[in-house]
C-alpha positions as a printed Julia matrix, in Angstrom:
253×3 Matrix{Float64}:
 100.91    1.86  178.44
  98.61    1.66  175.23
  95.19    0.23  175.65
  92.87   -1.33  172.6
  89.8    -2.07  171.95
  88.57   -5.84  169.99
  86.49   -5.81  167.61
  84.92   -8.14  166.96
  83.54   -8.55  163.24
  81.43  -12.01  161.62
  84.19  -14.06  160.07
  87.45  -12.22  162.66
  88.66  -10.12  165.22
  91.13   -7.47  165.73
  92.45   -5.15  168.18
  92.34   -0.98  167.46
  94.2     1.01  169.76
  91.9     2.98  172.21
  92.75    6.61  171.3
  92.17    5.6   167.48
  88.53    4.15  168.52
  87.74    7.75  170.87
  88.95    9.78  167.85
  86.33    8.2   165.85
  83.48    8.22  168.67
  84.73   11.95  169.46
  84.11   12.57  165.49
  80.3    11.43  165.11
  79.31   12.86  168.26
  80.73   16.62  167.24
  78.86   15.66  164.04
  75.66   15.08  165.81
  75.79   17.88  168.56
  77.01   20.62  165.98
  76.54   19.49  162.26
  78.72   19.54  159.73
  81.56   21.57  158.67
  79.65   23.76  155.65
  83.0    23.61  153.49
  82.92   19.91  153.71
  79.49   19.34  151.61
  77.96   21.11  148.44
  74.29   22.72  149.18
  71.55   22.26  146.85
  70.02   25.69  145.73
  66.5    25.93  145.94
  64.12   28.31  143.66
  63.79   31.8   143.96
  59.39   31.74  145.55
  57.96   32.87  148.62
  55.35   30.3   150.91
  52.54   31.23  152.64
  52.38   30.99  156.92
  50.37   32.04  159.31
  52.38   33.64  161.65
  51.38   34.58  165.76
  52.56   38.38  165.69
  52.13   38.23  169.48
  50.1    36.42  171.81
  46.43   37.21  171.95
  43.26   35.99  170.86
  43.94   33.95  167.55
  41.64   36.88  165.58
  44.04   39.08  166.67
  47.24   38.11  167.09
  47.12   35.89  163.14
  48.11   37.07  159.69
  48.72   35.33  156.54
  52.02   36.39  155.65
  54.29   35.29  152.16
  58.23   35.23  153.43
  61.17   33.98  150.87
  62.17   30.19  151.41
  65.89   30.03  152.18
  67.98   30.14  149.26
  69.51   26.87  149.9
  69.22   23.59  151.45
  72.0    22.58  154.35
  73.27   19.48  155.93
  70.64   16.96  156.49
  67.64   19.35  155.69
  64.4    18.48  153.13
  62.48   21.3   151.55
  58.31   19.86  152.23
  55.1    21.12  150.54
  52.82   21.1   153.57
  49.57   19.25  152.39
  47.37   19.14  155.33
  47.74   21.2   159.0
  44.76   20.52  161.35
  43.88   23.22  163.53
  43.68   22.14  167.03
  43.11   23.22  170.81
  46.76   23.04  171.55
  47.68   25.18  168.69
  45.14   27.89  169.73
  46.33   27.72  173.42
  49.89   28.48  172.08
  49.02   31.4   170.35
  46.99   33.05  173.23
  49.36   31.84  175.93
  52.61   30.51  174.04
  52.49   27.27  175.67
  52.71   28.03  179.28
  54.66   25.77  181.37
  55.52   23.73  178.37
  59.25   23.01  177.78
  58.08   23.74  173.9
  56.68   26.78  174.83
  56.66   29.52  171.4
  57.5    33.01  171.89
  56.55   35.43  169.13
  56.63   35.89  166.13
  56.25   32.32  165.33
  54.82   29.89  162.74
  51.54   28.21  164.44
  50.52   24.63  164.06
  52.03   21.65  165.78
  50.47   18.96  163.58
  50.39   18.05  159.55
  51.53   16.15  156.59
  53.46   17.19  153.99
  55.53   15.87  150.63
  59.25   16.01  150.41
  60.04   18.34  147.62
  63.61   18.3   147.58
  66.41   16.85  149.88
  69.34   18.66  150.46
  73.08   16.99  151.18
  73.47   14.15  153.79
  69.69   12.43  153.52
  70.19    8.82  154.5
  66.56    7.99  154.3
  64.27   10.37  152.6
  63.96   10.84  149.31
  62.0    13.01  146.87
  57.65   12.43  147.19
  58.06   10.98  150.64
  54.96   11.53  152.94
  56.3    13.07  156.49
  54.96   14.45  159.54
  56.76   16.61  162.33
  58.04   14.45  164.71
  57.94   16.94  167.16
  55.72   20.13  168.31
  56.39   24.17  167.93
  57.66   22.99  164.2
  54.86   25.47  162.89
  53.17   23.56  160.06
  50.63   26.37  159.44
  52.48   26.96  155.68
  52.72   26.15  152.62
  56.4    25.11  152.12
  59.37   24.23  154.71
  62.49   23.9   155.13
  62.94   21.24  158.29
  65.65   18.62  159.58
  65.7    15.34  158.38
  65.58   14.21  162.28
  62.54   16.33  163.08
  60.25   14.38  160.59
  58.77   10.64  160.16
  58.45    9.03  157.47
  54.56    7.66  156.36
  53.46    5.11  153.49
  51.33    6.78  151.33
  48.73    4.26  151.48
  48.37    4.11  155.28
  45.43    6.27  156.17
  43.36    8.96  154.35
  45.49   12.66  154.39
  43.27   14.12  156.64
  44.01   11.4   158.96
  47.49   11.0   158.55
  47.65   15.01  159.62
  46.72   13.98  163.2
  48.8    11.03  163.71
  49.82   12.23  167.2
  46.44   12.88  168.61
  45.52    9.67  166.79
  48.08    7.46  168.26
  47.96    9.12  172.03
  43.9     8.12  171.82
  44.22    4.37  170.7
  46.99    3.68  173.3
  45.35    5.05  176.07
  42.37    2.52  175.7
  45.12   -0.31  174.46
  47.63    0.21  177.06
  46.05    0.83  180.06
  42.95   -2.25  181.1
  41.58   -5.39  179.24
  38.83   -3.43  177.54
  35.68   -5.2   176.89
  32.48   -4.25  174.47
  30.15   -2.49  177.97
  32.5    -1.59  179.76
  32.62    2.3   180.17
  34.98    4.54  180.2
  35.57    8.37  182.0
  37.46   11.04  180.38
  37.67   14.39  181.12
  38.48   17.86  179.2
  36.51   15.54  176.52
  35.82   18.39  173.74
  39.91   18.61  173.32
  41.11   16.25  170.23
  41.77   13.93  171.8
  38.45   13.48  173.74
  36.75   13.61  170.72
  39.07   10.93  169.21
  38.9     8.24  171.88
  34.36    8.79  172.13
  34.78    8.17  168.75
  37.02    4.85  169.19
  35.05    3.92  172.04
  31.74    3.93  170.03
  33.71    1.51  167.22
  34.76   -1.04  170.22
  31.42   -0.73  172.15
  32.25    1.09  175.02
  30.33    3.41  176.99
  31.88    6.8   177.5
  30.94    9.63  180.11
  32.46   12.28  178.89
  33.06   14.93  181.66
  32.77   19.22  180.38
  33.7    22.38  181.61
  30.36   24.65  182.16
  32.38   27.62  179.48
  28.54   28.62  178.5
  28.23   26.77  175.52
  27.34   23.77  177.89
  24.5    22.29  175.65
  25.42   22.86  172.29
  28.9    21.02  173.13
  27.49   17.91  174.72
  25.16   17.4   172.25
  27.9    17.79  169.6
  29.66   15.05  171.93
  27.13   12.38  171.93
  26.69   12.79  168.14
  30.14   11.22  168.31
  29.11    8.77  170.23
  29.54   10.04  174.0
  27.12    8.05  176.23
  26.69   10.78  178.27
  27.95   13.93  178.84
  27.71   15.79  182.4
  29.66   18.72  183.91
  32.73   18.74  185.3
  31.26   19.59  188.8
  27.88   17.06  188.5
């Protein structure tokens, strides 16, 4: 017995048998789970030129586990990759803590060697076969972390990046999108907010911190911003309140 599937189209109907319709569904997800078959597609050569990274040798204090390094791009672009000029790569806690510890307990935990950097912006350069929606001079940032945006030109998946307008936010800006949008939506999401009312965060020097004392000061809210005693107690809360921390009291006050 043969079963079918309708479908079902604007203007008609028809019926496709049921293996035809799982050949086809077996098809795009082999596609998606392994790529594409390299003899199938031509691969657009890229230029003979090395990039600069700064690479995590092994984990350590960032001094000494760094180094600028120049290493080859790849000679070619595959399925569904862009080559990207990185324009802007902020360097923040997280990135640090992945170099000294790798990420502990993070399912995107690095092990070295590695690229470092999480966040940036960069320009599509070139697009390589099978690029639905990117094209040349595109602004993109990683869409995910451990992507290691501490260089000067990439090679990285289509999938893995966003798309940006140009025109959306200053560069420097634009870099930190993540932190940016984690900030706003924890004051958005969470609470009617109104201009007085105050707000407690903790671990308030991360980037995060900063970024929400800073939004809190442009919608009128109060912020106590809780710190670790790490020795530089002073220096960091007044650094904090410059932002526009209310105040800013030890972790253990």
């Amino acid at each position: 017995m043969r079963l079918a599937v309708q479908i079902r189209l604007r203007t008609k109907s028809f019926w496709i048998p049921s293996e035809e319709v799982l050949s086809v569904i077996k098809c795009v997800s082999r596609r998606k789970n392994f790529g594409v078959v390299k003899s199938s597609y031509e691969a657009v050569a890229l230029p003979k030129i090395e990039a600069f990274e700064v690479k995590c040798a092994d984990l350590g204090k960032p001094k000494d586990s760094l180094e600028l390094k120049s290493e080859a791009i790849p000679v070619e672009l595959e399925w569904g990759e862009v080559l990207v000029n990185v324009r802007a790569a902020p360097i923040n806690p997280g990135d640090l803590y992945a170099v000294q510890m790798g990420g502990a307990g993070s399912p995107d935990a690095c092990k070295p060697p590695f690229v470092a950097g999480n966040d940036g912006m960069g320009v599509v350069a070139k697009v390589g076969p099978g690029i639905k929606n990117l094209a040349e001079n595109d602004w993109v940032f990683p869409f995910k972390p451990g992507m290691g945006t501490w260089r000067s030109l990439t090679v990285w998946k289509e999938k893995d990046v966003l798309k940006m307008p140009v025109d959306l936010m200053p560069l420097e800006y634009a870099a930190m999108m993540r932190e940016l949008c984690v900030a706003y939506r924890l004051l958005e999401d969470h609470g009617t907010l109104k201009p007085g009312d105050s707000v407690i965060l903790n671990g308030a020097n991360s980037t995060i911190g900063t970024i929400i004392i800073q939004l809190c000061r442009m919608m009128k809210l109060r912020t106590v911003a809780l710190l670790r005693d790490s020795g530089d107690f002073e220096k960091t809360a007044t650094w904090l309140k410059s932002l526009g921390a209310t105040e800013a009291p030890t972790q253990s006050f």
